[in-house]
C-alpha positions in Angstrom: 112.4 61.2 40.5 113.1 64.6 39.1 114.0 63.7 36.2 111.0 61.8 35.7 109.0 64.4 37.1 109.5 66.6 34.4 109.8 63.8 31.5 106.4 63.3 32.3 105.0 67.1 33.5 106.8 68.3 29.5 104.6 65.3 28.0 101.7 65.1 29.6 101.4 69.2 28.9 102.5 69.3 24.8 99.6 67.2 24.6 97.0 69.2 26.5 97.9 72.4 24.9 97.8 71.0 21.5 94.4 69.5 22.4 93.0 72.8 23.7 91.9 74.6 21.3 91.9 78.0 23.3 95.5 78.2 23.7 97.1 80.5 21.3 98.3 78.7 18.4 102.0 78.9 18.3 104.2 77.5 16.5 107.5 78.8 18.3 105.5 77.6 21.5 104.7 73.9 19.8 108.9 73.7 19.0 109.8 75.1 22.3 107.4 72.4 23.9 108.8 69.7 22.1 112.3 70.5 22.8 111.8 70.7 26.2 110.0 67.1 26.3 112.8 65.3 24.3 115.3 67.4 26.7 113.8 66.0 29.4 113.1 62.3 28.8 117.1 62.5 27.3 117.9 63.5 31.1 115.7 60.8 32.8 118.0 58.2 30.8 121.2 59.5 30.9 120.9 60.0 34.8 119.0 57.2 35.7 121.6 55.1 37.2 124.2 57.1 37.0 125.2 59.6 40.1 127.4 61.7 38.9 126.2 62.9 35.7 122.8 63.1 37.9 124.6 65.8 40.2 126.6 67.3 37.5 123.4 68.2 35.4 121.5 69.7 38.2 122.1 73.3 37.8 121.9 73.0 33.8 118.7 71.3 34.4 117.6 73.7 37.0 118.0 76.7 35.0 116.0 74.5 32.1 113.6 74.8 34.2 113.0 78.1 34.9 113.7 79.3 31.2 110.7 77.1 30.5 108.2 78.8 33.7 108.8 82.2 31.8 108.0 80.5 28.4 105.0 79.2 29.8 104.0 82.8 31.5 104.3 84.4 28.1 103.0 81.8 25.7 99.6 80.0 27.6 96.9 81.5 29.8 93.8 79.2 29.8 92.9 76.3 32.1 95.2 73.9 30.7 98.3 75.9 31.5 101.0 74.2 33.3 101.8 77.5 35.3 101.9 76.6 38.8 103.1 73.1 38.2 106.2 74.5 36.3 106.9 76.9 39.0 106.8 74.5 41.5 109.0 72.0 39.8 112.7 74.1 39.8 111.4 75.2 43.8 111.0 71.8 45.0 114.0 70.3 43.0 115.7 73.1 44.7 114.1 72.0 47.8 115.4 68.2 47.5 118.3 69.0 46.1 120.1 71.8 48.3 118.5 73.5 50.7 116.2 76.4 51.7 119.2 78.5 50.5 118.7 77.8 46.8 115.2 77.1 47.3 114.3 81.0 48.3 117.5 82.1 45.5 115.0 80.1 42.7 111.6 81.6 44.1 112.6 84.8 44.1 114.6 84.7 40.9 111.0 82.9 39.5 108.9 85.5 41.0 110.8 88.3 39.5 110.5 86.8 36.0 107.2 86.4 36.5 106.8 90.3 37.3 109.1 91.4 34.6 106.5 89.4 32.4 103.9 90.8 33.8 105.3 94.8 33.3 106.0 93.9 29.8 102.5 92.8 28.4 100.5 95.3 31.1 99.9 97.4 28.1 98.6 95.0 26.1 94.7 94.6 25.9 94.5 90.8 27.0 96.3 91.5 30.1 94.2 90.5 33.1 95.2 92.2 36.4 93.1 89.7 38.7 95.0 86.6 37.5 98.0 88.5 37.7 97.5 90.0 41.5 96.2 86.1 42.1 98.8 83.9 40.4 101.0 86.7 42.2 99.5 85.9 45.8 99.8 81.6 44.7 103.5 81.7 43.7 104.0 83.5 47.3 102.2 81.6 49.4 104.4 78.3 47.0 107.6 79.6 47.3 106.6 80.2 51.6 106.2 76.4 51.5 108.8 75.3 49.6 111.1 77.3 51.3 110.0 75.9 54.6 110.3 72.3 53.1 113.9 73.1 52.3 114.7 74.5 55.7 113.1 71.0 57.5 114.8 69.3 54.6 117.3 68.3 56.5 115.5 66.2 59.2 113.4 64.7 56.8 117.1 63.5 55.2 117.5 60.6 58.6 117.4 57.6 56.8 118.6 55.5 60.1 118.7 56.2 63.4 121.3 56.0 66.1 118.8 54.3 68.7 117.8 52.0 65.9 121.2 50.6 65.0 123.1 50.4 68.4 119.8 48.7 69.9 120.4 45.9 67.9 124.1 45.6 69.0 124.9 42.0 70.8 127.8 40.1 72.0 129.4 39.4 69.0 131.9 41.2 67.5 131.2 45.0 66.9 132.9 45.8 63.8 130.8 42.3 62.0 128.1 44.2 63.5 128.3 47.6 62.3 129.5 46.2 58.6 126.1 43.9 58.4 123.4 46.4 59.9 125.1 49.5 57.6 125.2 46.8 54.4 121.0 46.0 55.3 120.4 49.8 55.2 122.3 50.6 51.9 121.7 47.4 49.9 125.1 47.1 49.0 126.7 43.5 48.5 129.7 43.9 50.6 131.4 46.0 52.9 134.3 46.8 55.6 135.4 48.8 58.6 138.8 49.7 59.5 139.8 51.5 63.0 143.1 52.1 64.2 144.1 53.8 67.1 144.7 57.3 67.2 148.4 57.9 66.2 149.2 54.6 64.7 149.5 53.8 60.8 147.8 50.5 60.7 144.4 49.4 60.2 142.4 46.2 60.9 138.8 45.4 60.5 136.9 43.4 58.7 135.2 42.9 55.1 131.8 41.3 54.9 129.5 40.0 52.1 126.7 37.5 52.2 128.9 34.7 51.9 132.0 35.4 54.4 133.3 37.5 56.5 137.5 38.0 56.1 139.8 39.9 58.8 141.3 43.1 57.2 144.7 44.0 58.2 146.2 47.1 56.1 149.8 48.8 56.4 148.1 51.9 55.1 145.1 54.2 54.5 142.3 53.3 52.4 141.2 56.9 52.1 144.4 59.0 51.4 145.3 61.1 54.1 145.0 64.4 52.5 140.6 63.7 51.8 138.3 65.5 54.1 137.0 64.1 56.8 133.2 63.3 55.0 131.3 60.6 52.9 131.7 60.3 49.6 130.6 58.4 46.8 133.5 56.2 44.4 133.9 55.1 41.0 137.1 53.8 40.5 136.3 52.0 37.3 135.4 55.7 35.8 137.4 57.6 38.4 135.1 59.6 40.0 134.3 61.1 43.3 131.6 62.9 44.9 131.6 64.8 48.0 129.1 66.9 50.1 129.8 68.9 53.0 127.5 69.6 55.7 125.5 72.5 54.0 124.5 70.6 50.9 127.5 71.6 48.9 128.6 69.1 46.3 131.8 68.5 45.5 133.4 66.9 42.2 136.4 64.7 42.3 138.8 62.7 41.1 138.4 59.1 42.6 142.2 58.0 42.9 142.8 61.3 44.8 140.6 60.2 47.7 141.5 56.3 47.5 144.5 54.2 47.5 143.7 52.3 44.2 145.8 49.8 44.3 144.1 48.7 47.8 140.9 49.3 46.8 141.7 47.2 43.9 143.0 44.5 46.4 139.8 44.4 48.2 137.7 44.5 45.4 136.1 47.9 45.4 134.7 49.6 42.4 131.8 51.7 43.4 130.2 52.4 46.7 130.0 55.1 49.5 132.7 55.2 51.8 132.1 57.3 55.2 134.6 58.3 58.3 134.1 56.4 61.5 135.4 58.0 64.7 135.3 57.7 68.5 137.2 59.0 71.3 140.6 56.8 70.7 139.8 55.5 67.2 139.6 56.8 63.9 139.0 54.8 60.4 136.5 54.0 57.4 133.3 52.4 56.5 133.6 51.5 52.7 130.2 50.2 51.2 130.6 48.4 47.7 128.1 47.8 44.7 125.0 49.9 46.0 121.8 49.5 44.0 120.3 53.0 42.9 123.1 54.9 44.4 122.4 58.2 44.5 123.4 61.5 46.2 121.0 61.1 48.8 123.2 58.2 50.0 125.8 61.0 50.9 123.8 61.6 53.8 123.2 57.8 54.9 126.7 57.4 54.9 127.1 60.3 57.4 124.9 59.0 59.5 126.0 55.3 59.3 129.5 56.7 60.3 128.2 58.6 63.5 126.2 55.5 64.6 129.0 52.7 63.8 131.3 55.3 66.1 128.8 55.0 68.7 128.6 50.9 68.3 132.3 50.7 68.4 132.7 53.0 71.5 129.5 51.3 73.5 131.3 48.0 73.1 134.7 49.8 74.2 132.8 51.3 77.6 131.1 47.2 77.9 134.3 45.8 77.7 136.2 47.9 80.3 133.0 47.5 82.7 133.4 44.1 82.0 136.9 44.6 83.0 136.4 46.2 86.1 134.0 44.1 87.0 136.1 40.6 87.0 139.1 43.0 88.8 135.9 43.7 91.5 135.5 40.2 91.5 139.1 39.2 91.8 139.5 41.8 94.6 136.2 40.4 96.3 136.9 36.6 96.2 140.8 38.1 97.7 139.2 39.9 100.8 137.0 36.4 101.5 139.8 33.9 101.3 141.3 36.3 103.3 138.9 36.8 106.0 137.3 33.2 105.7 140.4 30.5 105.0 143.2 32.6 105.9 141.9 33.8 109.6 140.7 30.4 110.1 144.7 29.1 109.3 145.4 31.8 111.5 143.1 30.6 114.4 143.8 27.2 113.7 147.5 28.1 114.0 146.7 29.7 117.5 145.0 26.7 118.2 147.7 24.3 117.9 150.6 26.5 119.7 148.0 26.4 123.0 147.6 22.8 122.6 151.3 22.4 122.2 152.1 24.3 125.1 149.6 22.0 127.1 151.1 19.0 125.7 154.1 20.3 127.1 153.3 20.8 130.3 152.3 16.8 130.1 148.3 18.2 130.2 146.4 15.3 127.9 145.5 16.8 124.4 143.6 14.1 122.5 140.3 16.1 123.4 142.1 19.6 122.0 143.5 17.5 118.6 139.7 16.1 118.2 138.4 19.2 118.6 140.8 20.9 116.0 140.1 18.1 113.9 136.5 19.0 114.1 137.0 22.9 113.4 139.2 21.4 110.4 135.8 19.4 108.9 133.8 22.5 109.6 136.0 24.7 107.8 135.8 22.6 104.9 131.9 22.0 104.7 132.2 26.2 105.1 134.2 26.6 102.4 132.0 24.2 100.2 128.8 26.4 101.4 130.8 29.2 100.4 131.3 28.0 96.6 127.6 27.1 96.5 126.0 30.0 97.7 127.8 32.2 95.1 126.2 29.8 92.7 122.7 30.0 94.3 120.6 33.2 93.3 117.7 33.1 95.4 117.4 35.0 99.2 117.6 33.9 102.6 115.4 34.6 105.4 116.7 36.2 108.1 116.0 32.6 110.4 118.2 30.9 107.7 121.0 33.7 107.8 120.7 33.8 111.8 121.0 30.0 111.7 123.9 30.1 109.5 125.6 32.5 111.6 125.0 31.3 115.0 126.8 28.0 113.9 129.3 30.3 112.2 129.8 31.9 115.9 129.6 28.4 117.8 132.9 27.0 115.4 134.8 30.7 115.7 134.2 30.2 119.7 135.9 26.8 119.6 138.6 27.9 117.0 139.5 31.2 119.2 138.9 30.0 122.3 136.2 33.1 123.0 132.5 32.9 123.9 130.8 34.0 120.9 127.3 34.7 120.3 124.5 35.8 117.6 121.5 37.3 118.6 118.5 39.3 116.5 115.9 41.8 117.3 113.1 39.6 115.5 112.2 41.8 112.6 111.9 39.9 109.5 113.7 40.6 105.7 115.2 38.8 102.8 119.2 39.0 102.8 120.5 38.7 99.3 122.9 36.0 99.1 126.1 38.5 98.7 125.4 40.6 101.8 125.2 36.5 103.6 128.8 36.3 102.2 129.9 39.3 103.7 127.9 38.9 107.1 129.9 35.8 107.8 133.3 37.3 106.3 132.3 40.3 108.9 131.8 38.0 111.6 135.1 36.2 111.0 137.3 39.5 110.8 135.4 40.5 114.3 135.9 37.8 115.8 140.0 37.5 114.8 140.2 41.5 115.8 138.5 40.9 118.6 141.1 37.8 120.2 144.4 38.4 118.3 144.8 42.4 118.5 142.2 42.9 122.0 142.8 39.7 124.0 138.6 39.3 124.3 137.4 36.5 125.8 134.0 37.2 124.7 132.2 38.6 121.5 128.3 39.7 121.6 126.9 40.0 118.3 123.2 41.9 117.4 121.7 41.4 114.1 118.8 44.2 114.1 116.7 44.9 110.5 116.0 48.7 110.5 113.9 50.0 107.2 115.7 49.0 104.6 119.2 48.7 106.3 120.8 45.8 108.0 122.4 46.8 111.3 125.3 44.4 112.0 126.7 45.1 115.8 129.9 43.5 117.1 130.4 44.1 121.3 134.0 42.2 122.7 135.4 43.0 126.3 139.3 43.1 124.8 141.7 46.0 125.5 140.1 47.7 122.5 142.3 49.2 119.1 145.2 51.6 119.5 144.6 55.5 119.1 146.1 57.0 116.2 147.8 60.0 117.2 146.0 60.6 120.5 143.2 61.0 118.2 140.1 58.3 117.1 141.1 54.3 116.9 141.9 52.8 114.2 139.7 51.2 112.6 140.5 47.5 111.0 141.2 47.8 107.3 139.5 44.5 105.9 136.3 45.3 107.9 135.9 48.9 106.4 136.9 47.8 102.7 134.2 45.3 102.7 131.3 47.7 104.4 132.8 50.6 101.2 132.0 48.0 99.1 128.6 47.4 100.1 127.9 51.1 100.4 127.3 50.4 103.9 128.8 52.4 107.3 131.0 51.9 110.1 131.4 53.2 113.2 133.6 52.1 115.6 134.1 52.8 119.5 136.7 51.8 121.4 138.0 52.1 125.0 139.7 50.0 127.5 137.7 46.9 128.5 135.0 47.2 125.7 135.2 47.6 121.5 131.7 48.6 120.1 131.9 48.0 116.5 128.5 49.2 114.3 127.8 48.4 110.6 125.0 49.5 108.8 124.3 47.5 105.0 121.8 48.1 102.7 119.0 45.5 102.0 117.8 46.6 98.8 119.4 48.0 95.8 122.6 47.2 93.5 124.8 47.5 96.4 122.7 44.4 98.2 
């Protein structure tokens, strides 16, 4: 664009100062014009579509330029002069090029001409000092501007960003993901990623192009070890390289010094942008191939394509361990139940039996006791079948239906245990999620096995009480209570306090001879219900 820029501004102004007839009729001027043009429409074709003799002619180009503003200051002077759009052309090519570094470097080295010009034909009789001080006063108040373009430059440079591509991240695979969204952003026709992990020589990824998608699996680096760490464009067919480092400063290089040909060669690469990709425990490349238009501008796309494929990869690194943990919280979970729910009920049951095999014995008549058992042995089983469907259920219980639940709960764990055991509430109403159900009647089970097996109770009290947006869960038994640790507090049963951590809830517990008072508070609401 700024090569066509000044194709057009050269044109457009031979042929309005050769039409004006009150422009000083030159001939030097007229040749100097015309050179200029054909200068610049020979630049607009040779750097068309071609990036590195596009970057490589800058500078020449750039100082083209401002030879031409101090021809035009000394040769034209009426209203057709191109003055201010000459000057502004080298400043805001600076501008787009570099930065507000080289952008103040060219004002001031274009105002100083100008000045120098101006000292030089002050003497002479068509000297105007009001232009001058005026035109002096408009190329400030320009370069000011331009200058301030060049220093916001570099946010106007975002062509993607970060939110914008990891918001469209999904299930599938990451690395198909990152390759696809950077390949829609550059217009390239294919593309890879390779990662390895920090300290290995290896690399896999994968290559994708709008037919197929191929794993990757390489036994060495694609970018040569000895390249620095920043995006650069490729041609290997001409064997060139450009770089550009954080402060706009370009680079020139020799393509087979940053690439393993050979590779490249075996994954078809010939010219493209190829950009680091980096997170906390990998490190690799994003190679782009066949880019329309490429440019230097798509230096700093790739950067930012490498900084936001880092973030995809790592997000779906952070998913998968929270998916992780989360099956080894459910592993642990569906442990403590079968625990507390089949395995104290095998326990009871076994307690059961050794009573009614002590009675039988003794000659005492035990077909009611083996029907019974039999009974608790049916119970269990529709239990355990409640217990698989309400973990596939997902609405929540009233507090009638979990007191109902609970009080036959109690009535079976009286029978199994041999202990009066009842369930009682203070009659405020609230939804129980279906998880804090689960662990109400997994609490009630442990309570009710502490209470018999380690306290001798013969009977357990238990008070369901809804109090703001807690659920108070309290367990009374007249056994010998729980041993002192030390002289000190009792101790308090593991299974019960790992299941109220894991609800975030509390415990307290009370013990003395002839009366355990056991309270647990659970939240109602919230990711923990």
């Amino acid at each position: 664009m700024i090569a066509l820029g000044r194709a057009v501004l050269a044109t457009l102004f031979l042929l309005a100062i050769w039409l004006d007839p009150t422009q000083p009729a030159q001939a030097l001027l007229y040749y100097f014009l015309i050179s200029y043009m054909i200068f610049a429409i020979a630049l607009t074709i040779v750097t068309w579509r071609n990036w590195w003799l596009d970057t490589r002619l800058a500078v020449p180009a750039h100082l083209v330029d401002m030879l031409m503003f101090t021809e035009i200051v000394f040769s034209t002077n009426g209203y057709t002069s191109p003055f201010f759009l000459v000057f502004m052309l080298p400043l805001l090519s600076a501008a787009i090029r570099w930065g507000w570094r080289e952008t103040a470097l060219t004002a001031v080295t274009l105002i100083m001409l100008y000045f120098a010009a101006g000292f030089l034909v002050a003497h002479q009789e068509s000297f105007e000092l009001q232009r001058f001080i005026v035109r002096s006063a408009h190329l400030g108040i320009l370069s000011a501007i331009l200058i301030w373009f060049g220093v916001h430059q570099r946010i106007t440079r975002l062509f993607l960003r970060l939110d914008d591509l990891a918001s469209g991240a999904s299930d599938g695979d990451p690395v198909v993901e990152v390759v696809e969204i950077a390949l829609a952003a550059a217009g390239a026709s294919s593309g890879l990623l390779v990662l390895r992990a920090r300290g290995e020589k290896g690399f896999r990824g994968k290559q994708v192009d709008r037919a197929s998608i191929e794993e990757v699996v390489i036994d060495r680096p694609l970018v040569l070890e000895g390249s620095l760490g920043q995006p650069f464009l490729f041609d290997l067919r001409k064997d060139r390289a450009l770089t550009c480092d954080s402060g706009r400063n370009f680079g020139f290089a020799v393509a087979s010094k940053l690439l393993d040909r050979k590779l490249a060669a075996e994954l078809g690469l010939t010219e493209g942008l190829a950009s680091p990709v980096s997170t906390g425990t990998t490190e690799g490349w994003l190679v782009l191939n066949r880019i329309p238009d490429l440019s230097s501008d798509f230096i700093d796309l790739g950067r930012e394509l490498g900084v936001a494929a880092g973030a995809v990869i790592a997000r779906s690194a952070l998913m998968a361990a929270i998916e992780e943990s989360a099956a080894v919280r459910t592993r642990l979970t569906l442990a403590r139940d079968v625990h507390d729910g089949i395995v104290q009920f095998i326990a009871g049951a076994t307690f059961r039996v050794e009573a009614i095999a002590r009675a039988a014995r003794g000659g005492a008549d035990v077909d009611k006791d083996l029907a019974d058992l039999k009974g608790l042995l049916v119970e269990e089983q529709r239990d355990l079948r409640g217990f698989v469907t309400a973990l596939r259920r997902d609405r929540e219980l009233k507090l009638e239906e979990s007191l109902d639940e609970l009080r036959a709960l109690a009535a079976r764990l009286g029978l199994q245990w041999s202990v009066k055991c009842s369930v009682r509430s203070n009659g405020k109403q609230a939804p129980i999620p279906i998880r804090l159900q689960l662990d109400l009647e997994q609490l009630l089970r442990e309570a009710v096995a502490n209470a018999v097996r380690h306290g001798g109770a013969s009977k357990v009290e238990v008070n369901l009480a809804v109090d703001g947006d807690q659920l108070r869960f309290d367990v009374r038994d007249n056994g010998s209570g729980f041993a002192a640790l030390n002289g000190d507090s009792p101790v308090e049963p593991w299974s019960l306090r790992e299941r109220v951590d894991r609800a975030k809830g509390s415990l307290l517990l009370v013990s003395r001879k002839g009366r355990t008072d056991i309270s647990i508070s659970l939240p109602l609401s919230g990711a923990s219900a």
